[in-house]
C-alpha positions as CSV (number, residue, x, y, z in Angstrom):
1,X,211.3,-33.7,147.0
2,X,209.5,-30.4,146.0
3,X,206.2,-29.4,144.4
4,X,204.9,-26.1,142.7
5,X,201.4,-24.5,143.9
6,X,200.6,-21.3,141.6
7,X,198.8,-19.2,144.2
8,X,197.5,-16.4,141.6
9,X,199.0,-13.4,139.8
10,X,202.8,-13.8,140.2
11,X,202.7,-15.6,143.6
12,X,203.8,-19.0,144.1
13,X,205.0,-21.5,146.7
14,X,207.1,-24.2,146.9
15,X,206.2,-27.1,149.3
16,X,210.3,-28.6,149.7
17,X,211.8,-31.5,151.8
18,X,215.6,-31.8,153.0
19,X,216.3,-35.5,153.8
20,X,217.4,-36.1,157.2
21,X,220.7,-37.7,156.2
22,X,222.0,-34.5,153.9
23,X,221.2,-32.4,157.2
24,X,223.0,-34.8,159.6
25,X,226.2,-35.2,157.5
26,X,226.3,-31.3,157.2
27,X,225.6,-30.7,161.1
28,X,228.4,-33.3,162.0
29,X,231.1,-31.6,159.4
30,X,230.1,-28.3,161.0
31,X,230.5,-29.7,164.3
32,X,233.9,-30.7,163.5
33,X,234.8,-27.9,162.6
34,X,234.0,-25.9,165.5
35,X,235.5,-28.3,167.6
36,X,239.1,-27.4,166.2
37,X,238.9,-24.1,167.3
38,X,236.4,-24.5,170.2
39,X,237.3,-23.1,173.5
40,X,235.9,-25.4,176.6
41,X,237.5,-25.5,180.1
42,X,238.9,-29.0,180.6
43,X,239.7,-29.9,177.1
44,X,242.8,-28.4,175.1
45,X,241.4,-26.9,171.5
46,X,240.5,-29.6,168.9
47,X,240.5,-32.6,171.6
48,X,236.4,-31.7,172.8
49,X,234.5,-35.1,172.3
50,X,232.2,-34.9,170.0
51,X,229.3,-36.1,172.2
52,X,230.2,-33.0,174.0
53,X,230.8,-30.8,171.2
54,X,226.9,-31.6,170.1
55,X,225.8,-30.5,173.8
56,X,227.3,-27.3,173.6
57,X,227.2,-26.4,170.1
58,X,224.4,-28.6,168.6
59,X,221.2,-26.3,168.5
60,X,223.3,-23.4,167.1
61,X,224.9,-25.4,164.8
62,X,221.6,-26.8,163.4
63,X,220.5,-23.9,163.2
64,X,222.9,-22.3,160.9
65,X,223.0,-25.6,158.8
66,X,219.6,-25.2,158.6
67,X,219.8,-21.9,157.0
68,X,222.3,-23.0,154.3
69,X,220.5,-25.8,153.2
70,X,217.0,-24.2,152.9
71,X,218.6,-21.2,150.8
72,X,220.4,-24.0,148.8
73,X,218.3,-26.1,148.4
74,X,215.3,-23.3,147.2
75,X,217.5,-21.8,144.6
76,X,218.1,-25.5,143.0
77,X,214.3,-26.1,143.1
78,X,213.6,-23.0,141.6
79,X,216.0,-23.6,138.9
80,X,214.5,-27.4,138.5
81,X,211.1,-25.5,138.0
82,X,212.6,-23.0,136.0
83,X,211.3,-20.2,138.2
84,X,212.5,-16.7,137.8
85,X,212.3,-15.5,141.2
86,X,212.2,-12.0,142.0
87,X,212.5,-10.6,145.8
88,X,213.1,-12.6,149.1
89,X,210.7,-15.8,149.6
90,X,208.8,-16.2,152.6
91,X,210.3,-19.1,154.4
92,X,207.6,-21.4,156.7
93,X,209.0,-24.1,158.3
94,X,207.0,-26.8,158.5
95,X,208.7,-29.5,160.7
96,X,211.9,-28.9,162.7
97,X,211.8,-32.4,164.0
98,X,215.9,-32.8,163.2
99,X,215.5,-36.4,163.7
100,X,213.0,-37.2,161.8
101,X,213.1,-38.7,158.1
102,X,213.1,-35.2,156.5
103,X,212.5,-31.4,157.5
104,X,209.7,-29.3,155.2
105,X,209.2,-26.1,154.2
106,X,207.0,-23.9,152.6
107,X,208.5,-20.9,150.5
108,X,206.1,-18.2,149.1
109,X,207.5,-15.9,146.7
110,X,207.0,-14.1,143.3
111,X,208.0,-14.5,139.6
112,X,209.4,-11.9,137.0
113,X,206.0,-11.3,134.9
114,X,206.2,-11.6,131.0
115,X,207.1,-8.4,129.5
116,X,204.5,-7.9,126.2
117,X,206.0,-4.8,124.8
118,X,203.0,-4.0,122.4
119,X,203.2,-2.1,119.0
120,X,206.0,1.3,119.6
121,X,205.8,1.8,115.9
122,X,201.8,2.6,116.2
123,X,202.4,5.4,118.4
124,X,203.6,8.9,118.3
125,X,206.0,11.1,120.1
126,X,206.6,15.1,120.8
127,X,210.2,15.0,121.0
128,X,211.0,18.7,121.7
129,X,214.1,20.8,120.2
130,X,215.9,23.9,121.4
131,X,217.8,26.7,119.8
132,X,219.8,29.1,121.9
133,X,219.6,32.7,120.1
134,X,221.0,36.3,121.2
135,X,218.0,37.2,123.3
136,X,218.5,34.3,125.7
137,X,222.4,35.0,126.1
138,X,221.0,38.6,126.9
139,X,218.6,37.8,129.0
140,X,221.1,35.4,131.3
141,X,224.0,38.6,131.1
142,X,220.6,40.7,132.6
143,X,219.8,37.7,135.6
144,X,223.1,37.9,136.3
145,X,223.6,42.0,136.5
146,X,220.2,41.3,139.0
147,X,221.8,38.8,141.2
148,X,224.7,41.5,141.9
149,X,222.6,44.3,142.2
150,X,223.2,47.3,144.8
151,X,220.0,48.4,146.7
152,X,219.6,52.0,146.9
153,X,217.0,54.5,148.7
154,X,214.7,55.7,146.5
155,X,212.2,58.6,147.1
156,X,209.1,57.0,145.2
157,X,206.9,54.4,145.5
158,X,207.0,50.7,145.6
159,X,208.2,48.9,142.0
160,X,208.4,44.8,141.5
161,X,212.1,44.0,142.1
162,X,212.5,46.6,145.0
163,X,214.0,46.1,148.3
164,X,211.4,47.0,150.8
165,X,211.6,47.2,154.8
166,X,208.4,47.3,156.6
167,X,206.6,45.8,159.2
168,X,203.1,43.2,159.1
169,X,200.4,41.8,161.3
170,X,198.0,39.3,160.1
171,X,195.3,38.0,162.3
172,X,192.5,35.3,161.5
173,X,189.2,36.8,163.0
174,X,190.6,39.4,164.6
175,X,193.7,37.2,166.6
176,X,196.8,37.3,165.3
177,X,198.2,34.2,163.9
178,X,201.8,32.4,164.3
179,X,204.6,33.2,162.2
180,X,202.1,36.6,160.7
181,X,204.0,39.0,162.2
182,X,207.4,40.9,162.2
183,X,209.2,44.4,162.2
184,X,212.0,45.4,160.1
185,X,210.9,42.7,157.5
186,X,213.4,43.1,154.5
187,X,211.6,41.4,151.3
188,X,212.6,41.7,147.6
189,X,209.2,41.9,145.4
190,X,209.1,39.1,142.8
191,X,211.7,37.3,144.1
192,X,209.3,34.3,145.5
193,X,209.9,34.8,148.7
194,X,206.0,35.6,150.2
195,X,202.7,34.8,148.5
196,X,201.8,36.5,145.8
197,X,198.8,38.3,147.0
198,X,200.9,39.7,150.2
199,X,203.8,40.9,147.5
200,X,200.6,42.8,145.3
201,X,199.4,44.4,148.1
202,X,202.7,46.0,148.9
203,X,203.2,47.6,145.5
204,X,202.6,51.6,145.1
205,X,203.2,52.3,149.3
206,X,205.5,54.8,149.7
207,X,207.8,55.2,152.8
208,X,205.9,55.8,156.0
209,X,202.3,55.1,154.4
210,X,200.2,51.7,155.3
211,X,197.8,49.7,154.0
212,X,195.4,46.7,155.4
213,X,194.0,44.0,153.0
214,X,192.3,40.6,153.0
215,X,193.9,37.7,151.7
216,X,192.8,33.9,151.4
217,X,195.8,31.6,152.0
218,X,196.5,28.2,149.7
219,X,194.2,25.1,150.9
220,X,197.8,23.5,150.6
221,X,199.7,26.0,152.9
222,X,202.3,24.7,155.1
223,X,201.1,26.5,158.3
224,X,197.7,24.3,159.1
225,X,195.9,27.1,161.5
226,X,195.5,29.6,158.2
227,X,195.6,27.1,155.6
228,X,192.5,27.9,153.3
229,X,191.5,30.8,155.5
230,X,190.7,34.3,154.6
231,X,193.2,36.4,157.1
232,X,193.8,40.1,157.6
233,X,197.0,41.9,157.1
234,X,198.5,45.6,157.9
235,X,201.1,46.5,156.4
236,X,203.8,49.9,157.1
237,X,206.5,50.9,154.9
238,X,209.3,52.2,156.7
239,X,211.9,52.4,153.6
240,X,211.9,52.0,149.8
241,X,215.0,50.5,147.8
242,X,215.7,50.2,144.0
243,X,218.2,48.1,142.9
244,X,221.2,49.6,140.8
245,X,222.2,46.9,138.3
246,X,226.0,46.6,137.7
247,X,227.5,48.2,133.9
248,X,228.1,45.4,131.8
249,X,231.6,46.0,131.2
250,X,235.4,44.6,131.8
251,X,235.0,44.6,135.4
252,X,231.7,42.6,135.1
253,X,233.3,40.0,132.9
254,X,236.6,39.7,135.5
255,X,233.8,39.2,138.4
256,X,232.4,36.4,136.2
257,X,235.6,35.0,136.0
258,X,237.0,36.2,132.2
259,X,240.3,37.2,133.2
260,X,240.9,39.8,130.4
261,X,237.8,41.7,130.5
262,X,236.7,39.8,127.2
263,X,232.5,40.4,126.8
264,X,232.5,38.5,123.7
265,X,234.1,35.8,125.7
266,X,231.5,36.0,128.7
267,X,228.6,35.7,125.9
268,X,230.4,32.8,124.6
269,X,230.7,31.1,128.0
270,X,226.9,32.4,128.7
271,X,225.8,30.4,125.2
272,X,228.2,27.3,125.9
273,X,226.5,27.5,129.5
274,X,222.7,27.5,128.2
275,X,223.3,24.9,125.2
276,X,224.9,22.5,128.1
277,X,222.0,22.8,130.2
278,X,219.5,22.9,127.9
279,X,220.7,20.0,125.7
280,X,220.2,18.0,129.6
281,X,216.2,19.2,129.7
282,X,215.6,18.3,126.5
283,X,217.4,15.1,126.9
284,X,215.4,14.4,129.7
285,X,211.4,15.8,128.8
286,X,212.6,13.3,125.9
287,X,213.1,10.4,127.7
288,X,210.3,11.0,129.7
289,X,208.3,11.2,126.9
290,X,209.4,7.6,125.5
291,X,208.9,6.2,128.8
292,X,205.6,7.3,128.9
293,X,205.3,5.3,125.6
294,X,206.7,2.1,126.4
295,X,204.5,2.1,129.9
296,X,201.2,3.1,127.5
297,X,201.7,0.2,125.4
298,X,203.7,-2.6,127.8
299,X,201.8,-5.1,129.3
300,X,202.8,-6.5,132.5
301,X,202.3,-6.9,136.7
302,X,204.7,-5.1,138.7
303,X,205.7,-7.6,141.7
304,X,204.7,-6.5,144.9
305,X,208.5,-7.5,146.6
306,X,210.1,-4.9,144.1
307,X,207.7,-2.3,144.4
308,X,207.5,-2.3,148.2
309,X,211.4,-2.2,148.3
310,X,211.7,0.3,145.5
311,X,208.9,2.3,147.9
312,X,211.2,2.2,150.9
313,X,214.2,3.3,148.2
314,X,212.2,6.3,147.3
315,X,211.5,6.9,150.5
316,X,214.8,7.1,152.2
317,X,215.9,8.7,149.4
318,X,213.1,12.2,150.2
319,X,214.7,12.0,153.5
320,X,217.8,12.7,152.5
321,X,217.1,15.0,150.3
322,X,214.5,16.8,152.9
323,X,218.3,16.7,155.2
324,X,220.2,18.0,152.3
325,X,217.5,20.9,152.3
326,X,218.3,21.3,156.5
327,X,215.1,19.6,157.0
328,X,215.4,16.5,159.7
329,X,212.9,13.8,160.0
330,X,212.4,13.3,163.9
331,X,214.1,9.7,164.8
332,X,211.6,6.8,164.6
333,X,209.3,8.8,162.0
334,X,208.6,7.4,158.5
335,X,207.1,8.8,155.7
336,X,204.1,7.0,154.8
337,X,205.2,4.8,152.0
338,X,201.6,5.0,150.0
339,X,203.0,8.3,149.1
340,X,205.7,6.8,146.8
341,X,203.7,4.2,145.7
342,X,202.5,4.9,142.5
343,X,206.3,6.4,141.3
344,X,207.5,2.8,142.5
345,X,205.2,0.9,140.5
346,X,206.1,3.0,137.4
347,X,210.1,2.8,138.1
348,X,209.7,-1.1,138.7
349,X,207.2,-1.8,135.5
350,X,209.9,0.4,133.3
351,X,213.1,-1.2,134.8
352,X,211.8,-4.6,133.6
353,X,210.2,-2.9,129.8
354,X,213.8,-1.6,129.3
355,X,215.4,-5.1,130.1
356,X,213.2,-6.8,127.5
357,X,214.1,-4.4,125.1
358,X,217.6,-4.1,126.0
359,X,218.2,-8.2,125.7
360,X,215.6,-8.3,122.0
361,X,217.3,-5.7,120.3
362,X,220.8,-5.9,121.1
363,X,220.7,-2.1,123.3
364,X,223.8,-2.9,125.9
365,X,225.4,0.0,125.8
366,X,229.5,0.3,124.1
367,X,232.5,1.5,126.3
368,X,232.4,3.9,124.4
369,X,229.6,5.3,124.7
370,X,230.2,5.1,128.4
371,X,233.3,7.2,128.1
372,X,231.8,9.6,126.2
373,X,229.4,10.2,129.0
374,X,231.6,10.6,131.6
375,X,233.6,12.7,129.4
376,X,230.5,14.9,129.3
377,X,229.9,15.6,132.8
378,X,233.2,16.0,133.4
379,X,233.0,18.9,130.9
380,X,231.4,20.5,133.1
381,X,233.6,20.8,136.2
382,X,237.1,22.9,136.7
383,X,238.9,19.7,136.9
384,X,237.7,17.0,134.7
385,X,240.3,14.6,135.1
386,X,239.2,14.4,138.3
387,X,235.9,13.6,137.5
388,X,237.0,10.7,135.3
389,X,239.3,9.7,137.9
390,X,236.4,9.3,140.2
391,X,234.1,7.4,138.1
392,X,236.9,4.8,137.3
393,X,237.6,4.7,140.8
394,X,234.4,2.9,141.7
395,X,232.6,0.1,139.9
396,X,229.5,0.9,141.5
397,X,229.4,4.5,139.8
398,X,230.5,3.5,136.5
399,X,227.5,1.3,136.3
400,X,225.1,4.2,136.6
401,X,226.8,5.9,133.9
402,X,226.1,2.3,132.2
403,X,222.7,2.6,133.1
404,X,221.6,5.9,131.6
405,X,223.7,4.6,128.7
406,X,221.4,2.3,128.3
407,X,218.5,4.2,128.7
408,X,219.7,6.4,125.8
409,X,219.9,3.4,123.7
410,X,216.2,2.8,124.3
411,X,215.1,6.0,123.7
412,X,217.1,5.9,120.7
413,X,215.1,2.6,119.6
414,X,212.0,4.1,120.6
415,X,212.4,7.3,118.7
416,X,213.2,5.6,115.4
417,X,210.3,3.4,116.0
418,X,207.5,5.7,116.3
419,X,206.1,8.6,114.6
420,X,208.1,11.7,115.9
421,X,206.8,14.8,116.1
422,X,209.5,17.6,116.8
423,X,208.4,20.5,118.5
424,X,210.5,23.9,118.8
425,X,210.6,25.1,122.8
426,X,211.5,28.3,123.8
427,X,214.5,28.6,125.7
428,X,212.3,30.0,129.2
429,X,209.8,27.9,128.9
430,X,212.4,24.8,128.9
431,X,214.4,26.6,132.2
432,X,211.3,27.4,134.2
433,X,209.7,24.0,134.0
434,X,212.7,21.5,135.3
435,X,211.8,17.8,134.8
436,X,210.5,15.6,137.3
437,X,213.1,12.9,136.2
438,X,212.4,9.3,137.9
């Protein structure tokens, strides 16, 4: 026996009986089945009396019994309702009374909303392009003669992209501050590495001179005692180094691994290098761009079950990237999970847009298509056999390859379904701003 309550929004609950009899014929054909195995002193295995068999192993027995039948039995009545359950029910047991005419139990849970995609071919799209021309190959050969750059003493003053030793003291109202001072501090100018304002004030010192200056530190900055705080620094220059860029020549191209020397084959390399990693930005500011679409125009309630579970998959997730980084979260601590709440609605809402779209218009992706992907990481390792051999090796991974698969099939649809606007991007502006892909 079972009845549906709708409780609001997605949320129902299932009011469900299990007759006594089903329960008592599955406890006694669990009990007997213990008792051919069971252990008790006095009685040789699978010669317990079953009186005694119930005394020992009754309540645990019920127990699990119990269990099986109330997962069984919810998955047939949400079947008979024609429920689409999504996440875990709450289970509330109502009566336990085992012998009594029946046990109840409530189970509170939530449905898959309906998915109304709305009008894609009412919309439009920037869907950016790339072209990879001689400047940017010479402008990765020039990063690259930076990187392997020799710092030498040089008898003038400060230049961006020197190598400067020097010693600093900041203090906040007069006391110095933790973690604003130190001697002997070796810094590289424009390389990121300190606040912009500290790196401006060194520029134009010369070996031996000073220099003090005020400075207001980022609201947002990581060290709470000067966050947002005007503080004071000295600064003294104790040495001056210029960097010496390596000729770009044979023995450049051997150290960046052309064997002969070639140059024109280290340009190539450079260009095949950029187009590869460009052709992944653009692929995904363009998907990004179509989700944003399909989430503008969707309608539909994201259950609470998936977003709460995709929350705690987002957040396990920074924590092992915040390890990957060196950085450990102490044991017991959580990141608060209101901070991946918004991205978890968004992932959950798209994950069930793309499954609507994906069954109405036919989007699964082909093997081949599949293959082809892998083939195109692979591409980009020493080895890509290996690479291949390792997706085919697991299951697990070849369905994320099936996955994004499928996502490129939907932005596919999406792009032939709006009104496209392409939009040229400079080859910089498309490396310095990496996508925050979901």
């Amino acid at each position: 026996m079972s009845s549906l309550e709708i409780l609001g929004g997605l949320e129902r609950r299932l009011h469900i009986s299990i007759l006594q009899p089903e329960f008592k014929t599955e406890v006694d054909a669990r009990l007997n089945k213990v008792g051919r195995t069971a252990k008790l002193h006095g009685f040789r295995p699978g010669k317990i009396p079953f009186n005694i068999l119930r005394q020992h192993y009754g309540a645990q027995v019920e127990q699990e019994v119990l269990e099986v039948m109330v997962q069984r039995s919810f998955m047939q009545t949400a079947r008979e309702h024609d429920l689409k359950v999504a996440g875990m029910p709450q289970i509330e047991i109502k009566s336990a009374n085992f012998a009594g005419a029946e046990i109840e139990y409530n189970a509170t849970f939530e449905v898959y909303p309906t998915v109304l995609l709305g009008d894609v071919s009412a919309e439009k799209i920037d869907c950016v392009n790339f072209e990879i021309s001689d400047a940017d190959v010479a402008d990765t050969l020039l990063t690259l003669r930076k990187q392997r750059a020799v710092f030498e003493v040089a008898p003038r003053a400060v230049e961006n992209g020197d190598q400067v030793r020097m010693d600093f003291k900041g203090t906040l109202a007069g006391v110095a501050f933790d973690g604003g001072t130190a001697e002997n501090f070796e810094l590289v100018l424009g390389a990121g590495r300190m606040l912009p304002d500290f790196e401006k004030a060194i520029l134009g010192l010369s070996a031996g001179e000073a220099r003090a200056f005020e400075m207001t530190f980022p609201a947002d900055y990581h060290g709470k005692d000067v966050a947002g705080k005007e503080v004071t620094f000295t600064i003294t220059v104790h040495e001056v180094k210029a960097p010496r860029l390596p000729e770009l020549d044979a023995e450049f191209a051997k150290i960046l691994g052309v064997e002969d020397g070639d140059l024109a084959k280290l340009s190539a390399e450079i260009r095949t290098n950029l187009n590869r990693e460009a052709q992944r930005r653009v692929k995904v500011k363009n998907k990004d761009s179509a989700m944003e679409v399909l989430l503008k125009v969707a309608q539909l309630d994201a259950p609470k079950t998936l977003v709460e579970d995709e929350a705690q998959r987002l957040m396990q997730q920074t924590i092992q990237d915040l390890a990957g980084r060196g950085i450990q979260i102490p044991q017991g601590m959580q990141l608060p999970l209101d901070a991946f709440q918004e991205r978890a609605v968004k992932r959950v809402k798209l994950g069930l847009i793309l499954a609507e779209i994906v069954k109405l218009h036919q989007l699964q992706p082909t093997p081949e298509q599949v293959k082809a992907l892998i083939q195109e990481y692979a591409d980009s390792y020493e080895r890509p056999e290996e690479v291949i051999h390792w997706y085919a090796a697991e299951p697990s991974r070849l369905r994320e390859v099936e996955n994004l698969a499928l996502e490129d099939n939907v932005v596919a649809w999406v792009m032939a379904s709006a009104t496209v606007n392409q939009q040229a991007i400079a080859l910089k502006e498309l490396m310095g701003n990496e996508e925050n892909a979901e």
